[in-house]
N, CA and C of each residue as an Amber inpcrd file, in Angstrom:
protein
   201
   0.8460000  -1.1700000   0.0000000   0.0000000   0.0000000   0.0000000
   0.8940000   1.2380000   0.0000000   0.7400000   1.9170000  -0.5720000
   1.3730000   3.1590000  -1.0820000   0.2570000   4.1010000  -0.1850000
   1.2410000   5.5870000   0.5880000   0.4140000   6.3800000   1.3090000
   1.5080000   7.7750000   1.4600000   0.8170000   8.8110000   1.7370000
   1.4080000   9.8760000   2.0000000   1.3180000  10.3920000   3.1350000
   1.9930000  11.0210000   4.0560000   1.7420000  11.5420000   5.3390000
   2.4440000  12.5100000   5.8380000   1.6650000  13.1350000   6.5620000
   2.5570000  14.8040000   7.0430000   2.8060000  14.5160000   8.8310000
   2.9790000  13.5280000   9.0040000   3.1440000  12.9150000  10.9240000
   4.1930000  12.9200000  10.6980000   4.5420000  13.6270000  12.1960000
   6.4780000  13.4250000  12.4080000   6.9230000  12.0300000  12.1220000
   7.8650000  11.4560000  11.5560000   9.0170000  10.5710000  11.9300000
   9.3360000  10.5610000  13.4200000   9.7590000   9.1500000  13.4950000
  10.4260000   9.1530000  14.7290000  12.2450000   9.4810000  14.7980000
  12.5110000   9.0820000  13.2840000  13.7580000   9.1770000  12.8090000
  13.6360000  11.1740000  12.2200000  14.5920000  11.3070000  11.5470000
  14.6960000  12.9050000  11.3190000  13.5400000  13.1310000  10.3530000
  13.3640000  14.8720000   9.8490000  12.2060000  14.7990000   9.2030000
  13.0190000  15.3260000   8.0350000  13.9390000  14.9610000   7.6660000
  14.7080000  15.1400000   6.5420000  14.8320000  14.1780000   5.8730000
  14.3760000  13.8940000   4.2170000  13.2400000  13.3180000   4.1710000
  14.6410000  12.7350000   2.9940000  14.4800000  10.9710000   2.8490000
  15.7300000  10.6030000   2.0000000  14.5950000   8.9710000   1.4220000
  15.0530000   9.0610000   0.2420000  14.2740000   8.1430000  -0.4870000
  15.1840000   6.7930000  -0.5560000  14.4830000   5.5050000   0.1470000
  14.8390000   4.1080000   0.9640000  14.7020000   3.8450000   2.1410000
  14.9030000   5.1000000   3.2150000  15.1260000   4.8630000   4.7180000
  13.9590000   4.2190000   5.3760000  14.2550000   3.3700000   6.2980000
  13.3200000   3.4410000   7.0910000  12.3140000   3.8990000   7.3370000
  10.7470000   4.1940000   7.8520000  10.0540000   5.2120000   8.3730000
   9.1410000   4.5120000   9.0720000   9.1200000   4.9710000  10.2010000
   8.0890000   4.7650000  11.5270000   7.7320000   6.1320000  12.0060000
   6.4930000   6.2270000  12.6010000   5.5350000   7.4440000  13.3120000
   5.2950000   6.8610000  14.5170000   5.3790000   7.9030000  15.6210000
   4.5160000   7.5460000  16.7260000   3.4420000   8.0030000  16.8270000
   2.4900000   6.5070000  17.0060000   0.9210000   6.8400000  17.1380000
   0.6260000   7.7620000  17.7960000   1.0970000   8.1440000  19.1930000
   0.5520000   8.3820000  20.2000000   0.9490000  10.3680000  20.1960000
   1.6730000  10.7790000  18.9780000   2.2180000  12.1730000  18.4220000
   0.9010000  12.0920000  17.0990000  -0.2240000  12.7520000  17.0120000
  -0.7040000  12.8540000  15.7540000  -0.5920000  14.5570000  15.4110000
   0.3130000  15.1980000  15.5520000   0.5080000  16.5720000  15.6090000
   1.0530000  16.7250000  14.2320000   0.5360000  17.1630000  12.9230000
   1.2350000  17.3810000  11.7910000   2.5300000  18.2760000  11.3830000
   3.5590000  17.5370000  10.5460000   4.7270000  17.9990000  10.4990000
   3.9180000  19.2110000   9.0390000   5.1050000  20.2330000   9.1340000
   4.7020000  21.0690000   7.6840000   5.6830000  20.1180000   6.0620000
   5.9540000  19.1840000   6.6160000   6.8020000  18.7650000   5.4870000
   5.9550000  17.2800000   5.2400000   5.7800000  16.9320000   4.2460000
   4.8720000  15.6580000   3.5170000   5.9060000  14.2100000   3.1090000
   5.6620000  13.0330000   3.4020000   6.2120000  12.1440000   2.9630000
   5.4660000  11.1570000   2.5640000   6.3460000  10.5840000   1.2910000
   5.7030000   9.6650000   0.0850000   6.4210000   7.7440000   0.5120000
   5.2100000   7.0500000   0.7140000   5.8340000   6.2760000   1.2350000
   5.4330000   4.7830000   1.5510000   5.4580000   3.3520000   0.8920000
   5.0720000   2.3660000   0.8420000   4.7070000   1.6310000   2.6920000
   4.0770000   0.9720000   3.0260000   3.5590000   0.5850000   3.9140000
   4.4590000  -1.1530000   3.9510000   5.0680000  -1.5880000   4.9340000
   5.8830000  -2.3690000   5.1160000   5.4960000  -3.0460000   6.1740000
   5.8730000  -4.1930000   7.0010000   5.2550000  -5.3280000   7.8490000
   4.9690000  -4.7990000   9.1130000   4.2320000  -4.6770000   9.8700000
   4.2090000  -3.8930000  11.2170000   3.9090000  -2.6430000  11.2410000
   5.1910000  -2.3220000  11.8080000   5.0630000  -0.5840000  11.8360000
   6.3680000   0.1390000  10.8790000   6.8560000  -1.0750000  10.1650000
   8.3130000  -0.6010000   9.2080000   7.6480000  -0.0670000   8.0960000
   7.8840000   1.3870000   7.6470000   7.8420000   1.6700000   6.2560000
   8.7100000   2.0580000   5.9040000   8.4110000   2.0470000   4.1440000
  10.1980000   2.5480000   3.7220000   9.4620000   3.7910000   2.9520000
  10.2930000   4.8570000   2.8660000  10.2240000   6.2790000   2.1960000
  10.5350000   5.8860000   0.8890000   9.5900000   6.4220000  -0.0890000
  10.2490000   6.1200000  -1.6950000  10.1640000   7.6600000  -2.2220000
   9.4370000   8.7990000  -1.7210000   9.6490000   9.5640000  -2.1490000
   8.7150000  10.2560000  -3.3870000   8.1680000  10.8810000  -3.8340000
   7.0610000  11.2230000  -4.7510000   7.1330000  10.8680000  -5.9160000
   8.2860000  11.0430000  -6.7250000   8.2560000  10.3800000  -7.9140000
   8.3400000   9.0450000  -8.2090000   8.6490000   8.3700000  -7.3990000
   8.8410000   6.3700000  -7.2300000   7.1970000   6.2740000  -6.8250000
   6.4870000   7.0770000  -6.2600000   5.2440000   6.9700000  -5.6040000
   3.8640000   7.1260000  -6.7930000   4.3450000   8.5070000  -7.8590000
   3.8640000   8.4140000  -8.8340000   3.8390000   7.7110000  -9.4250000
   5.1490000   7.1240000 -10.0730000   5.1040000   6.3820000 -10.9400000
   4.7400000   4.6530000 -10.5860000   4.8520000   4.3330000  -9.0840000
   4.0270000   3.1600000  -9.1770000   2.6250000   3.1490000  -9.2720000
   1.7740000   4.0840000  -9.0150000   0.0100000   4.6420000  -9.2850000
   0.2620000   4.6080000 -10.4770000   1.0520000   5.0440000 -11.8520000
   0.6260000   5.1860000 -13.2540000   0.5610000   3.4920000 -13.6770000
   2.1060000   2.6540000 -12.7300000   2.1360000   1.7860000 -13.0410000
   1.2550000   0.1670000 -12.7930000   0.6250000   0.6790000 -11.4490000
  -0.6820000  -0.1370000 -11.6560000  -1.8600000  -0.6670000 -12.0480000
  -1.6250000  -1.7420000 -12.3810000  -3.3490000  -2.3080000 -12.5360000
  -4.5180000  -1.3970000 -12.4550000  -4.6450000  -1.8100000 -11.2050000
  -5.9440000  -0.7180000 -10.2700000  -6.1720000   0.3600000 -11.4710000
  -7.2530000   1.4580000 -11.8420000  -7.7290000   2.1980000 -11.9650000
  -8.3060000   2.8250000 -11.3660000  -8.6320000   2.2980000  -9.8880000
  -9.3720000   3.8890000  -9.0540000  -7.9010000   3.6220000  -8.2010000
  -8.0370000   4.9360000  -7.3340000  -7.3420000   5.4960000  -6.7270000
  -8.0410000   6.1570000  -5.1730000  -7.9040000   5.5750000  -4.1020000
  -8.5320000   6.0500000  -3.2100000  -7.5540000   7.2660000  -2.2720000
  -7.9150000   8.9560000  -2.2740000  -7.3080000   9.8270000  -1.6810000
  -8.1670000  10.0930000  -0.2950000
């Protein structure tokens, strides 16, 4: 699942396409900076970044798109 989100990192909010990314639930206070970013086992996601993010939505199957 591919998702975007403006929640702090627990790691920096300097934002690098592969890393890691986890949020703490229990912080839902929005960062001003946005991250593009696949959904991984648990609570591991990895950052891919907007254009890897686009281009897997052009590159899917699927035709709807839920925002």
């Amino acid at each position: 699942m591919l998702f975007v989100t403006n929640r702090f990192p627990t790691q920096s909010i300097r934002s690098r396409n592969g890393r890691k990314f986890n949020f703490d639930l229990k912080n839902n206070a929005p960062s001003k900076s946005v991250f593009f970013c696949v959904k991984g086992k648990g609570e591991d996601h990895k950052e891919i970044g907007s254009l890897e993010l686009l281009k897997r939505v052009k590159d899917a199957k699927h035709r709807q798109v839920l925002l």
